[in-house]
C-alpha positions as CSV (number, residue, x, y, z in Angstrom):
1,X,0.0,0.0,0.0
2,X,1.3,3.2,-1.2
3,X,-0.4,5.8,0.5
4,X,-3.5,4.1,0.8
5,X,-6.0,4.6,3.6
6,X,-9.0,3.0,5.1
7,X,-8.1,-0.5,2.9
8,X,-9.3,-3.7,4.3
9,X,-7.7,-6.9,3.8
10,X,-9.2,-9.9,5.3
11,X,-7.8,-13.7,4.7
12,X,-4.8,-13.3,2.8
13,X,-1.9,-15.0,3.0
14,X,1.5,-14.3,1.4
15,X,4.7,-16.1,1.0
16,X,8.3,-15.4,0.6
17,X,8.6,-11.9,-1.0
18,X,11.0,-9.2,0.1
19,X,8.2,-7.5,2.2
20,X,5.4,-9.3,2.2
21,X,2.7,-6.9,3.4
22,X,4.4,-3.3,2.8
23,X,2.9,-0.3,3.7
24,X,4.7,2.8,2.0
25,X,4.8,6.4,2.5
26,X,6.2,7.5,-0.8
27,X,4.6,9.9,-2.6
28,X,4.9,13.5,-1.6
29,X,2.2,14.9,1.1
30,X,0.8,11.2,0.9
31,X,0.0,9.0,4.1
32,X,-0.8,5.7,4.9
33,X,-3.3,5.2,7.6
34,X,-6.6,3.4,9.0
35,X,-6.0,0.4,7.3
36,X,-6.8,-3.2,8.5
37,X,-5.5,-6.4,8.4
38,X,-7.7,-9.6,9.2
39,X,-6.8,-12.9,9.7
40,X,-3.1,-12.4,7.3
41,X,-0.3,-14.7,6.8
42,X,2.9,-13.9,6.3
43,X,5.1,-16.6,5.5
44,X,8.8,-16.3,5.7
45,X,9.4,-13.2,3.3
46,X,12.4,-11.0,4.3
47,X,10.4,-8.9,6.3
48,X,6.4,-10.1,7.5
49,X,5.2,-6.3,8.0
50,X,7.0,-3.3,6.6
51,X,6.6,0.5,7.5
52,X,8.5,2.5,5.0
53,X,8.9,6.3,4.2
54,X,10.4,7.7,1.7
55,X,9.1,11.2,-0.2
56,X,5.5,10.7,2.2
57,X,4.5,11.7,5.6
58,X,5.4,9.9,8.4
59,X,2.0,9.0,9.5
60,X,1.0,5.7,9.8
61,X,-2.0,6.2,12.5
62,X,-4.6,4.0,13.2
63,X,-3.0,1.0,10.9
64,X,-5.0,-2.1,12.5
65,X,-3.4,-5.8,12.4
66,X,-6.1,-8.8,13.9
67,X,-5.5,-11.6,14.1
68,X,-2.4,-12.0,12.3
69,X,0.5,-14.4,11.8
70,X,4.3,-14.4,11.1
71,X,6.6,-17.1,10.0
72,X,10.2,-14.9,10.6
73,X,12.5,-16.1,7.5
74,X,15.2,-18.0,9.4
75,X,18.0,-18.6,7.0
76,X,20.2,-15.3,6.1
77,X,17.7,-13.6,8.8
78,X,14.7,-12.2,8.9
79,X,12.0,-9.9,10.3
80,X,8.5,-9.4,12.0
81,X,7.9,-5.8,11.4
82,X,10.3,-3.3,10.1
83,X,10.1,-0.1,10.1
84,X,12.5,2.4,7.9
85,X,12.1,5.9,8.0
86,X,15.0,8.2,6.4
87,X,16.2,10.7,9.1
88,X,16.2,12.1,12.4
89,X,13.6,14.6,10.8
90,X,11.9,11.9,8.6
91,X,10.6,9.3,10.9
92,X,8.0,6.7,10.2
93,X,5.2,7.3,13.1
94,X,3.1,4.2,14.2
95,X,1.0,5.3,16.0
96,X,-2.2,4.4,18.2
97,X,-2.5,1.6,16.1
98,X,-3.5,-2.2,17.4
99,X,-1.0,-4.8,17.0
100,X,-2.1,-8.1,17.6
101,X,0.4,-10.7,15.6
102,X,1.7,-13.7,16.4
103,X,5.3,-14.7,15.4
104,X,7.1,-18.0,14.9
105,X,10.8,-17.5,15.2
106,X,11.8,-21.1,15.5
107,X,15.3,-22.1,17.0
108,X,17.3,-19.4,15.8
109,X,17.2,-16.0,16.9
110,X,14.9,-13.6,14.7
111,X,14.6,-10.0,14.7
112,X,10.7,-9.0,15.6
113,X,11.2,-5.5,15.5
114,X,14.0,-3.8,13.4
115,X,13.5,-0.2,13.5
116,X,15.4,2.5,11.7
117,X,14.7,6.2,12.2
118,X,10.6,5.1,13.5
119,X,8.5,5.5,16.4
120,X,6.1,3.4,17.9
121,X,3.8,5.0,19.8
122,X,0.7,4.8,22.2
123,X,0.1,0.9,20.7
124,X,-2.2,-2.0,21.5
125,X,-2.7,-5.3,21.2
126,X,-1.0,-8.5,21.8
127,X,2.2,-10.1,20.4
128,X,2.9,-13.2,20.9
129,X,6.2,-15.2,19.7
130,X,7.5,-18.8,19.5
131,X,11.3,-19.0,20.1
132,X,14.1,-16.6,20.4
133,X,13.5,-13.0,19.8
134,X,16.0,-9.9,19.0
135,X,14.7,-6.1,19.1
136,X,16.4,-3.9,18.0
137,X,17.0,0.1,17.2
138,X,19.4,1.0,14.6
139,X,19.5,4.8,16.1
140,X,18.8,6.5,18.8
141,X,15.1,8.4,17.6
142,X,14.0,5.0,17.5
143,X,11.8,3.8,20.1
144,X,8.4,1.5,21.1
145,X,6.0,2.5,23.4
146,X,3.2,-0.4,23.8
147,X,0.2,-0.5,26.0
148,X,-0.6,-4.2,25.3
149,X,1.3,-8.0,25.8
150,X,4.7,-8.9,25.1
151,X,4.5,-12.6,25.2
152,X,6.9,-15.2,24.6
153,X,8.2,-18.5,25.3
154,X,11.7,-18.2,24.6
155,X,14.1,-15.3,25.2
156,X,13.8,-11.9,23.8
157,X,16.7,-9.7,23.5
158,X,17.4,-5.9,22.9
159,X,19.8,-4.6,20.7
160,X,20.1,-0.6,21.1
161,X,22.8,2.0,19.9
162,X,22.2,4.2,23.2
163,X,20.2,2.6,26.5
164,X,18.0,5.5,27.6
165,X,15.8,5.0,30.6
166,X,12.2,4.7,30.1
């Protein structure tokens, strides 16, 4: 979705693409937001869900996932939800958005978040992952703020370029 809003997708699954569900903010003044997810599969693609800016805003509000499942690529690594803005002053902005996803990472260690130059802010919903987890911030304007469940069965680590409290 490039700049798309209030889409709904419902009972679609999708398999081993670079990002399998992308959502793109790349057209000037253009915004992606309100959309929903129902019931999706993604299946070992390089990244499961994808937040990307380039030329667009850095809204992504109200972005809804349900529901949802993702098989983390394990050989040359993959991701749950990555999240690429450009700079310090061109972020990607999740925001008050519900996140309820389930991962399977396996036996190797998979990166659920990745986030580059994004925010994460004032979410919901539960995530859930099988096996060892890895989240990491590639800068320090990245950072999650989540009001719902962080669960997992195996251990979940944090990779960070600066460990600021909060």
């Amino acid at each position: 979705y490039n700049c798309v809003n209030y889409a709904r997708t419902d009972n679609v699954a999708v398999y081993m693409l670079n990002e399998n569900f992308r959502l793109l903010n790349g057209i000037s003044g253009g915004w992606t937001e309100f959309n929903s997810f129902t019931d999706c599969f993604s299946y070992r693609g390089n990244v499961c869900y994808s937040f990307v800016r380039t030329s667009g805003n850095d809204s992504f509000h109200g972005t809804q996932f349900t529901n949802c499942f993702g098989q983390i690529k394990k050989v040359g690594g993959g991701y749950g939800i990555k999240a690429t803005g450009v700079s310090s002053s061109a972020l990607v902005w999740v925001y008050n958005s519900k996140l309820d996803i389930k991962f399977y990472a396996g036996d190797a260690a998979c990166k659920v978040f990745s986030l580059s130059f994004a925010e994460f802010t004032l979410n919901h919903g539960d995530l859930t992952c099988e096996g060892t987890t890895v989240m990491e911030a590639l800068d320090d304007n990245s950072r999650v703020q989540h009001n719902g469940n962080w669960i997992n069965n195996g251990a979940t680590n944090y990779s960070v370029i600066n460990e600021l409290s909060g």
